[in-house]
DRENPA-3360 file (N, C-alpha, C; in nm, 2 decimals, always signed):
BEGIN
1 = XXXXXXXX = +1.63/-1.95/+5.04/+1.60/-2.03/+4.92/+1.67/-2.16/+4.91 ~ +1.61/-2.25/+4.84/+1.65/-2.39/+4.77/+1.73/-2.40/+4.67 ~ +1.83/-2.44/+4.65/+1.84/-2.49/+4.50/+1.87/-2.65/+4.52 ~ +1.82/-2.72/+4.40/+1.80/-2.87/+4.48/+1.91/-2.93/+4.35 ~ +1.97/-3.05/+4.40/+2.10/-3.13/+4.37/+2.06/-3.13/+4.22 ~ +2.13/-3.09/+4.13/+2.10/-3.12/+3.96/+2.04/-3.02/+3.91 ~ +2.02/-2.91/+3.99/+1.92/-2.79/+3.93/+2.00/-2.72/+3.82 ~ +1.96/-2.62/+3.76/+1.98/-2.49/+3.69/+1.92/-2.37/+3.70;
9 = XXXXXXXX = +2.01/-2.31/+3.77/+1.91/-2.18/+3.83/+2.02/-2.04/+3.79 ~ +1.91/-1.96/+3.73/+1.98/-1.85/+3.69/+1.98/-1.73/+3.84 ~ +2.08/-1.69/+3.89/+2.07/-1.54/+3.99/+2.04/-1.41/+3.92 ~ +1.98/-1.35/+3.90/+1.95/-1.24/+3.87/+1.91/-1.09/+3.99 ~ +1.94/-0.98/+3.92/+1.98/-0.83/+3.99/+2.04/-0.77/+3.94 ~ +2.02/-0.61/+3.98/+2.08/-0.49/+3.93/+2.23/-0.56/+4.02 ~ +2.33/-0.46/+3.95/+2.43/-0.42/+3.97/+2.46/-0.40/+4.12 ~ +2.50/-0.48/+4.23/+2.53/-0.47/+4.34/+2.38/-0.51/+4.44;
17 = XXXXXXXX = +2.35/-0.62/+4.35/+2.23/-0.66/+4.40/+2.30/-0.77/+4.55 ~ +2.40/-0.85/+4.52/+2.46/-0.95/+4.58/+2.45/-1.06/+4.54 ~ +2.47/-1.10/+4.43/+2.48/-1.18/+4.33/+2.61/-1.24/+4.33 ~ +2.69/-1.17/+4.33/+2.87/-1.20/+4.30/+2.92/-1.29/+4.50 ~ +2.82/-1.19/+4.58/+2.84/-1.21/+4.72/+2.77/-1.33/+4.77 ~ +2.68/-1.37/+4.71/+2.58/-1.52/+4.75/+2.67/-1.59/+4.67 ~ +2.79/-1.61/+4.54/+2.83/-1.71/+4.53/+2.91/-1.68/+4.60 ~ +3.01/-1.64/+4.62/+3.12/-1.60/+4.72/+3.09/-1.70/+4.87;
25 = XXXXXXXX = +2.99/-1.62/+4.93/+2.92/-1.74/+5.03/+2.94/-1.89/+5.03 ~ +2.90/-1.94/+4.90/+2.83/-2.08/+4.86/+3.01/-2.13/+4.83 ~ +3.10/-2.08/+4.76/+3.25/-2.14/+4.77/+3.29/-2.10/+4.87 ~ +3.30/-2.02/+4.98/+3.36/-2.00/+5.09/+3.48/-1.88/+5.09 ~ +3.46/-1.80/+4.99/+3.58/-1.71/+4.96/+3.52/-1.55/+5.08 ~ +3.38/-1.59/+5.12/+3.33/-1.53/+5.19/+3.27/-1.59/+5.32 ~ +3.24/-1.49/+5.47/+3.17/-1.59/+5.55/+3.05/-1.52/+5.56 ~ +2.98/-1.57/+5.59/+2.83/-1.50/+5.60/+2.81/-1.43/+5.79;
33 = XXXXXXXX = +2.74/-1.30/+5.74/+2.81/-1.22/+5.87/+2.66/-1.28/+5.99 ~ +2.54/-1.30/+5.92/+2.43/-1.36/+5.94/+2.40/-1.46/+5.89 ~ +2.26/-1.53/+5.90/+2.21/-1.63/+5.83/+2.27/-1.76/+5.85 ~ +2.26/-1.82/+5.72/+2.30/-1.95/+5.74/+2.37/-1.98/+5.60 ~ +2.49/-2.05/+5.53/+2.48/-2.13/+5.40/+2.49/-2.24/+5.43 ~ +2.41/-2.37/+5.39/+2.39/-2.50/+5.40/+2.39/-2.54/+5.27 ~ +2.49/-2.62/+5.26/+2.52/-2.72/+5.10/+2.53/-2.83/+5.16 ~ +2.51/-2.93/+5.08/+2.44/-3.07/+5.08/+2.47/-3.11/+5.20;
41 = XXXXXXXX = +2.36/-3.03/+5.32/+2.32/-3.05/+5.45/+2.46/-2.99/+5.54 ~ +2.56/-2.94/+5.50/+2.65/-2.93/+5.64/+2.64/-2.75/+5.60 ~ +2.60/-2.69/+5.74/+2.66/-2.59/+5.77/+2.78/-2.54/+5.74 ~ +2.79/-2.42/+5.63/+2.95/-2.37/+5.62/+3.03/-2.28/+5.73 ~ +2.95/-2.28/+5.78/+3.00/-2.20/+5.93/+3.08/-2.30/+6.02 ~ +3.06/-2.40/+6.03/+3.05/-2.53/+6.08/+3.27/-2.60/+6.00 ~ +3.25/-2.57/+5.87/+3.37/-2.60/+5.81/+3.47/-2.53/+5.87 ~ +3.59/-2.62/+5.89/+3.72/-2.57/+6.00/+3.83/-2.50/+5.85;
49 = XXXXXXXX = +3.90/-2.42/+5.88/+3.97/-2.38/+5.80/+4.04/-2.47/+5.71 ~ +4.07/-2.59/+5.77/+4.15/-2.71/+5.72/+4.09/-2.77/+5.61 ~ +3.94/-2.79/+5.61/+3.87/-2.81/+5.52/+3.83/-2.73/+5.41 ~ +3.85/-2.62/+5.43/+3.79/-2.52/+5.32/+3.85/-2.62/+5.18 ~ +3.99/-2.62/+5.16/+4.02/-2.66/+5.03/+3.96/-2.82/+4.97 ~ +3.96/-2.89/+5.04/+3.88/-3.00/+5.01/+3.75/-2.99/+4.99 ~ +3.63/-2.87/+5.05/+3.52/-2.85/+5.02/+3.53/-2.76/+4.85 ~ +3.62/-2.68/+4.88/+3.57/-2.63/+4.73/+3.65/-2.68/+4.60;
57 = XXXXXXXX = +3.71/-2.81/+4.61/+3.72/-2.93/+4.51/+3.59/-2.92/+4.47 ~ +3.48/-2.96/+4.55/+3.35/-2.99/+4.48/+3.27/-2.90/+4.43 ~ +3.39/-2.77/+4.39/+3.28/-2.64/+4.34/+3.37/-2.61/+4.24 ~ +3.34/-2.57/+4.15/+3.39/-2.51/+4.02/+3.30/-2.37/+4.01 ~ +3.43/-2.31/+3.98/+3.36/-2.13/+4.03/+3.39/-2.08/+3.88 ~ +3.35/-1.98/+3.79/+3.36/-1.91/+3.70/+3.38/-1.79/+3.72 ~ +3.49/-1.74/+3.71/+3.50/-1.60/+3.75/+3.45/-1.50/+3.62 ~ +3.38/-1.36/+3.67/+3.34/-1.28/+3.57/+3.50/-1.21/+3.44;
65 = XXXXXXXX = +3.57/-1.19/+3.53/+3.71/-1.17/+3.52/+3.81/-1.30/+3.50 ~ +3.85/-1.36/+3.37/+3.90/-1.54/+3.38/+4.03/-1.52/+3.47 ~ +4.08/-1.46/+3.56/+4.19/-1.45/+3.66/+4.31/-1.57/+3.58 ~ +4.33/-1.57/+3.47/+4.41/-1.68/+3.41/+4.51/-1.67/+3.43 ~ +4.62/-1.74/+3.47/+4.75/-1.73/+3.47/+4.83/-1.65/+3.33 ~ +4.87/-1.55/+3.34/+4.95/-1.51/+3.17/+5.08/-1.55/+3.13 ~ +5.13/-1.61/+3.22/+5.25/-1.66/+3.20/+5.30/-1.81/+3.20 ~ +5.15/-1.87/+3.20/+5.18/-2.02/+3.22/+5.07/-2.04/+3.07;
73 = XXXXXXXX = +5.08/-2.16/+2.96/+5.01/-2.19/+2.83/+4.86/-2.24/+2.91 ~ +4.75/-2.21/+2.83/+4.66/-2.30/+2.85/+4.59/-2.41/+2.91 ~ +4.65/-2.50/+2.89/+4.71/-2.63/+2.94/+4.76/-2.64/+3.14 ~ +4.83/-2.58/+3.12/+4.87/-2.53/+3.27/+4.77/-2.43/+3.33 ~ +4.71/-2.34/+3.30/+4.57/-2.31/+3.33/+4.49/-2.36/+3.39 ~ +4.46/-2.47/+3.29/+4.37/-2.56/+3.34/+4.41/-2.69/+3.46 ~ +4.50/-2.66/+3.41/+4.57/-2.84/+3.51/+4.56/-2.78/+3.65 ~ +4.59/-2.65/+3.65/+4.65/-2.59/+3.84/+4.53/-2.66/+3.92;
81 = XXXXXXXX = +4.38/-2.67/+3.88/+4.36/-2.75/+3.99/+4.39/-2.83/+4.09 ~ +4.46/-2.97/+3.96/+4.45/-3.10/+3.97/+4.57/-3.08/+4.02 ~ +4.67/-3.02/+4.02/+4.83/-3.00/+4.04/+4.82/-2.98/+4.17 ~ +4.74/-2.86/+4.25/+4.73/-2.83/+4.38/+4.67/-2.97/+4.42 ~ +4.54/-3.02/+4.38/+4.48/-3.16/+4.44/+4.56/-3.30/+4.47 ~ +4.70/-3.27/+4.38/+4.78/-3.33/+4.37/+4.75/-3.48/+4.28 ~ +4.67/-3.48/+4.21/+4.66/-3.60/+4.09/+4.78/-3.64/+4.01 ~ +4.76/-3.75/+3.98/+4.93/-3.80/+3.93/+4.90/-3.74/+3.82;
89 = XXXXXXXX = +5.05/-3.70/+3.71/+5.05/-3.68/+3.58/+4.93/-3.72/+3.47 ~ +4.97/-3.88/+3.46/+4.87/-3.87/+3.38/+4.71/-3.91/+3.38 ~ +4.66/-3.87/+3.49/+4.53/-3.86/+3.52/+4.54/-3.71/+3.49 ~ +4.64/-3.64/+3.56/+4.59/-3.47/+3.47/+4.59/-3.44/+3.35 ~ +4.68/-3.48/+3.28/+4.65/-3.49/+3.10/+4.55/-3.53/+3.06 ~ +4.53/-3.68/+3.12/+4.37/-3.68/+3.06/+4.28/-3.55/+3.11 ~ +4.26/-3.54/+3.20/+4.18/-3.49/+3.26/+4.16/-3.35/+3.19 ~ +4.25/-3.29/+3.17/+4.31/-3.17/+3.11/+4.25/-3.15/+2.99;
97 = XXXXXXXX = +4.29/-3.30/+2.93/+4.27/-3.25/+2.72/+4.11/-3.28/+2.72 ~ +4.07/-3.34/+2.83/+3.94/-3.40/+2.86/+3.82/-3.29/+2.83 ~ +3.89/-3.15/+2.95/+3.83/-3.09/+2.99/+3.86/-2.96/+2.83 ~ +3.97/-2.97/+2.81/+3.96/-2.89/+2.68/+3.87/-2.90/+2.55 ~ +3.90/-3.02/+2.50/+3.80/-3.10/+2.44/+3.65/-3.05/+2.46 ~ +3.61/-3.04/+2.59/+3.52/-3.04/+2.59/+3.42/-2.88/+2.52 ~ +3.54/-2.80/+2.56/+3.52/-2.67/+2.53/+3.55/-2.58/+2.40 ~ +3.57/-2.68/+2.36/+3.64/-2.68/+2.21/+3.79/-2.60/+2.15;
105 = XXXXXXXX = +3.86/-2.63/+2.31/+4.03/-2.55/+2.28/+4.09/-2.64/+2.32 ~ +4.09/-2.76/+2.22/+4.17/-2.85/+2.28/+4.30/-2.86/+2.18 ~ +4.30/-2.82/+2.05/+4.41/-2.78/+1.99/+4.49/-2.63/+2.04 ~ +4.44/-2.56/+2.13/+4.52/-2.44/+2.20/+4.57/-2.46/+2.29 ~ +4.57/-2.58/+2.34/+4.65/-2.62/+2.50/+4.78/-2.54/+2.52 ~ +4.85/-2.53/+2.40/+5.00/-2.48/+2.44/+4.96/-2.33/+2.38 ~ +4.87/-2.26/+2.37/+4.87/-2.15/+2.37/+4.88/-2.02/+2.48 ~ +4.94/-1.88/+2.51/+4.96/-1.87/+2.59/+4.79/-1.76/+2.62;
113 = XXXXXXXX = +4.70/-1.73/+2.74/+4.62/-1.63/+2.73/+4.58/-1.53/+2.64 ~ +4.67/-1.45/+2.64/+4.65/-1.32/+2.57/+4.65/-1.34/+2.47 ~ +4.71/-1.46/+2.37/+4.69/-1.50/+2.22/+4.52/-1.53/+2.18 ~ +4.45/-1.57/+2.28/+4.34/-1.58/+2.28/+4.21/-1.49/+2.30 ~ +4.10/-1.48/+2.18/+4.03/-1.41/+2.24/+3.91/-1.41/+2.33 ~ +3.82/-1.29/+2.43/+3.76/-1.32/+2.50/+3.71/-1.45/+2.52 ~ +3.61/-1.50/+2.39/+3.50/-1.60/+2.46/+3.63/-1.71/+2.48 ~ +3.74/-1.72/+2.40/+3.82/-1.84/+2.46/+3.85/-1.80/+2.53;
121 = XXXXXXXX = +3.90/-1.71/+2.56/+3.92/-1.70/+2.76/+3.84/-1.78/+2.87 ~ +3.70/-1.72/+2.82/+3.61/-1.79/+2.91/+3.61/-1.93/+2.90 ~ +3.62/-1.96/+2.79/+3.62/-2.07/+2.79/+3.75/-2.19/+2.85 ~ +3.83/-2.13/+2.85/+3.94/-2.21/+2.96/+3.89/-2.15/+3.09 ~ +3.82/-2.09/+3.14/+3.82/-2.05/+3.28/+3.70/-2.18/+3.31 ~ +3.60/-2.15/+3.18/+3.49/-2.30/+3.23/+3.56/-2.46/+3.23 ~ +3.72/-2.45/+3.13/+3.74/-2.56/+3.18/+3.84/-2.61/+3.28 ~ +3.90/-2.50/+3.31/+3.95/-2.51/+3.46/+3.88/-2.57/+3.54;
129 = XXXXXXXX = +3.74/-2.48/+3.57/+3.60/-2.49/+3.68/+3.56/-2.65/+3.67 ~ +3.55/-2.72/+3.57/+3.50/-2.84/+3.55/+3.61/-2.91/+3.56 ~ +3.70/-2.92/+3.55/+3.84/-3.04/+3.54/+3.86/-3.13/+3.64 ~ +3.82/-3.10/+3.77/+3.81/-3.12/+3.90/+3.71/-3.18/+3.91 ~ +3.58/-3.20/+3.80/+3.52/-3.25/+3.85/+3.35/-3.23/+3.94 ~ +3.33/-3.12/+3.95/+3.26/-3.04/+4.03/+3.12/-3.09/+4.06 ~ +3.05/-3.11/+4.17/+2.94/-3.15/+4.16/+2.86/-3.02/+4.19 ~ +2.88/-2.87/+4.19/+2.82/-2.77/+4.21/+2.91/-2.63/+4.10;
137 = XXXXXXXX = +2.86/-2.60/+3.99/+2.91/-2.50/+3.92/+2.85/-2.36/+3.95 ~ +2.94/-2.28/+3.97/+2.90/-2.14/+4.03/+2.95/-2.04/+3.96 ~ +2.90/-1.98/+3.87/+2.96/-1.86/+3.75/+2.90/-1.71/+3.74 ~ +3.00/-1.65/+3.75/+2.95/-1.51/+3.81/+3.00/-1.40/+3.70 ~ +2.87/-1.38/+3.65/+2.82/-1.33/+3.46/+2.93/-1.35/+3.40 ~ +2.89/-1.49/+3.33/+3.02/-1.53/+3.26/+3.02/-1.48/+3.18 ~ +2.94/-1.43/+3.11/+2.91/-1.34/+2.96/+2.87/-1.28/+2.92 ~ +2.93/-1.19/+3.03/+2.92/-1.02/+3.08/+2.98/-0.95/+2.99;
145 = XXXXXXXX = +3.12/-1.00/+2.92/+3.21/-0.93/+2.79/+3.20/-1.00/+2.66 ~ +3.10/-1.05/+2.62/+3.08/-1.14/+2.50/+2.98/-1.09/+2.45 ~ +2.95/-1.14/+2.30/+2.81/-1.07/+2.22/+2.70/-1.22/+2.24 ~ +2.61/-1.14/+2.19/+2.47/-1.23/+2.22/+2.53/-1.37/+2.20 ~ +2.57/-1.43/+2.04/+2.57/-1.56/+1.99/+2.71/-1.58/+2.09 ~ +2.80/-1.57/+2.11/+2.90/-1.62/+2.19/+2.81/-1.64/+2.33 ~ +2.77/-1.55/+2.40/+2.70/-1.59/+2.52/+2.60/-1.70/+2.52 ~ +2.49/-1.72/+2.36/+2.45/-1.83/+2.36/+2.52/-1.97/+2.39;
153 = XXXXXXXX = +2.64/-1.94/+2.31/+2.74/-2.10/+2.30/+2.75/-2.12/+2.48 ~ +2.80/-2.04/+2.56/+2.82/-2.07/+2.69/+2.73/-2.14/+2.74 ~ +2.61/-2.05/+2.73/+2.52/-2.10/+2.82/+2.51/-2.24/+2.79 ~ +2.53/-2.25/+2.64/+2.45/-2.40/+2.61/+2.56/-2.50/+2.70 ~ +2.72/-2.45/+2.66/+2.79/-2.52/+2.74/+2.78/-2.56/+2.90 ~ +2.73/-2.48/+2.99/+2.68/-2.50/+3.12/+2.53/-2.60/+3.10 ~ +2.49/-2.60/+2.95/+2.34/-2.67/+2.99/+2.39/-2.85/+2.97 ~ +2.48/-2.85/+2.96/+2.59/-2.98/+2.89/+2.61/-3.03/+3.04;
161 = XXXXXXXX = +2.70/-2.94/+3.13/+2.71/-3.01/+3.23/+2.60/-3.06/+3.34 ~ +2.49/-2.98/+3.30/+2.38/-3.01/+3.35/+2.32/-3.09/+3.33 ~ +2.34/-3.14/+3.23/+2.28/-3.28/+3.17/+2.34/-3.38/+3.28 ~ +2.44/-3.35/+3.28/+2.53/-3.48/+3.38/+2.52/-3.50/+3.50 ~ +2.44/-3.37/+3.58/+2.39/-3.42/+3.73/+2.45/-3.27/+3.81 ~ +2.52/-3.20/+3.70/+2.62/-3.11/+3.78/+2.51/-2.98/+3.79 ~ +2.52/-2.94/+3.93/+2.40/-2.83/+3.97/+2.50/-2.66/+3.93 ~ +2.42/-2.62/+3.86/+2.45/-2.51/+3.80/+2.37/-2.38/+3.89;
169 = XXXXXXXX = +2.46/-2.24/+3.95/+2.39/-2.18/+3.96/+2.51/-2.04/+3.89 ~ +2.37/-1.94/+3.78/+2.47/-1.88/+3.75/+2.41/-1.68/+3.74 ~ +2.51/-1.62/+3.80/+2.46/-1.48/+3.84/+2.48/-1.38/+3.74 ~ +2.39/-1.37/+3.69/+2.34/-1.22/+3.57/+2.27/-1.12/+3.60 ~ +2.32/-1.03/+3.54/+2.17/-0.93/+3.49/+2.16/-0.93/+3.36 ~ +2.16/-1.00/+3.28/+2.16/-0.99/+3.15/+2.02/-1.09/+3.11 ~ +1.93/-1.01/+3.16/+1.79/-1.06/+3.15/+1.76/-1.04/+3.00 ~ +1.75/-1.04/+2.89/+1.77/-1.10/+2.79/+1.82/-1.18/+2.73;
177 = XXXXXXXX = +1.91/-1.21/+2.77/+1.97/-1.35/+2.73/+1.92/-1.46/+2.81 ~ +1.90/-1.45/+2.93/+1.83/-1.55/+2.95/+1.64/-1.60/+2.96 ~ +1.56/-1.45/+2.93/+1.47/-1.51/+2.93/+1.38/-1.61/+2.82 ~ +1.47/-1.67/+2.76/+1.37/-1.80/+2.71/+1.48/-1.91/+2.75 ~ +1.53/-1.89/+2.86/+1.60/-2.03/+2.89/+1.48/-2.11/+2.97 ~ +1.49/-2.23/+2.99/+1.39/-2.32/+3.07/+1.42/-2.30/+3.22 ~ +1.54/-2.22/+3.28/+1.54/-2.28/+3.39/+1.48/-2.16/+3.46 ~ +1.49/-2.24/+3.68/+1.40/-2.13/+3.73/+1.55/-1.98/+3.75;
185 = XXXXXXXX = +1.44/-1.91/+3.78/+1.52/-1.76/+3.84/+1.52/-1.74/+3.91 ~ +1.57/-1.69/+4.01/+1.59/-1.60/+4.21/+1.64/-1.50/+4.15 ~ +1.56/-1.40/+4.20/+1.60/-1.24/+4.15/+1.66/-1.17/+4.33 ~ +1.74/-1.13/+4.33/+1.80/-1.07/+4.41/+1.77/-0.87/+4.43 ~ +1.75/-0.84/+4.51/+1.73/-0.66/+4.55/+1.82/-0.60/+4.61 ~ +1.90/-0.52/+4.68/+2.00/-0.51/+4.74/+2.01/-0.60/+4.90 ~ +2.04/-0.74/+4.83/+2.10/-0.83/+4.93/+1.94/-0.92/+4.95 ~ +1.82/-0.92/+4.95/+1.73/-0.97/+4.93/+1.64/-1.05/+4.85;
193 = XX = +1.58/-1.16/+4.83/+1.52/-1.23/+4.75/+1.39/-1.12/+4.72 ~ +1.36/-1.10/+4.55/+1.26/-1.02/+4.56/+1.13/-1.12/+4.48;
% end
């Protein structure tokens, strides 16, 4: 399958359909034991170990689980991208309150995780994913532990970056919530397009 530069595309499947494993592929935290993954034209088989980290700068991943730091505030949460990418200070501040702001925890910056509840969890995990910049967002059931109207706000938040050029692909089974979205689907079967 295609997904073409600026899209929005929902992944859908049961439970160990490989959903979590095609994004896995697409950031490189996996290699493909067959097949092919091709992002904007280069073979990932092809990427030397050296590059991995520089390739997935241009991916912002959403974990289903926010893997957040618990012992570092908010703020530092979100900066670790830019910190590892090595950006000066204050391009990460901006960048940071930028990215908070955007998600609407931008007065929680010095808050620590656990003070926060779920959807703000997620919600610093989407602005970690974006802070960097990403021209490929990859989110794997972000709003798998959230109620309907919280899951709404997300999605709309992913349809925000969308607007901006950034190619969204995001893996559920929570086919209710998304069937009156506009975008297209790829439904997945154990490991196959169905």
């Amino acid at each position: 399958f295609e997904v073409a530069k600026g899209e929005f595309v929902f992944l859908t499947g049961h439970s160990g359909a490989g959903k979590s494993t095609l994004l896995r592929l697409i950031a490189l935290m996996e290699q493909a034991s067959r097949g092919k993954v091709v992002v904007e034209g280069r073979n990932l088989e092809r990427i030397t170990r050296r590059e991995i980290p520089y390739y997935r700068r241009r991916i912002g991943f959403i974990f289903q689980e926010n893997r957040l730091l618990p012992e570092r505030n908010i703020f530092d949460n979100v900066a670790l991208p830019l910190v590892v990418a090595g950006h000066r200070t204050s391009e990460t501040n901006k960048r940071v309150r930028a990215a908070l702001d955007k998600v609407g925890l931008l007065n929680m910056e010095g808050a620590l995780p656990r003070s926060l509840s779920s959807s703000e969890q997620q919600r610093v995990g989407i602005a970690r994913a974006v802070v960097n910049r990403p021209q490929i967002l990859l989110a794997d059931e972000p709003t798998g532990n959230l109620d309907a109207t919280l899951s709404l706000e997300i999605l709309k938040l992913f349809g925000q970056f969308n607007d901006v050029g950034v190619t969204v692909l995001i893996a559920t089974h929570d086919l209710e919530l998304i069937r009156h979205q506009p975008h297209r689907r790829i439904s997945l079967a154990y490991g196959q397009l169905s």
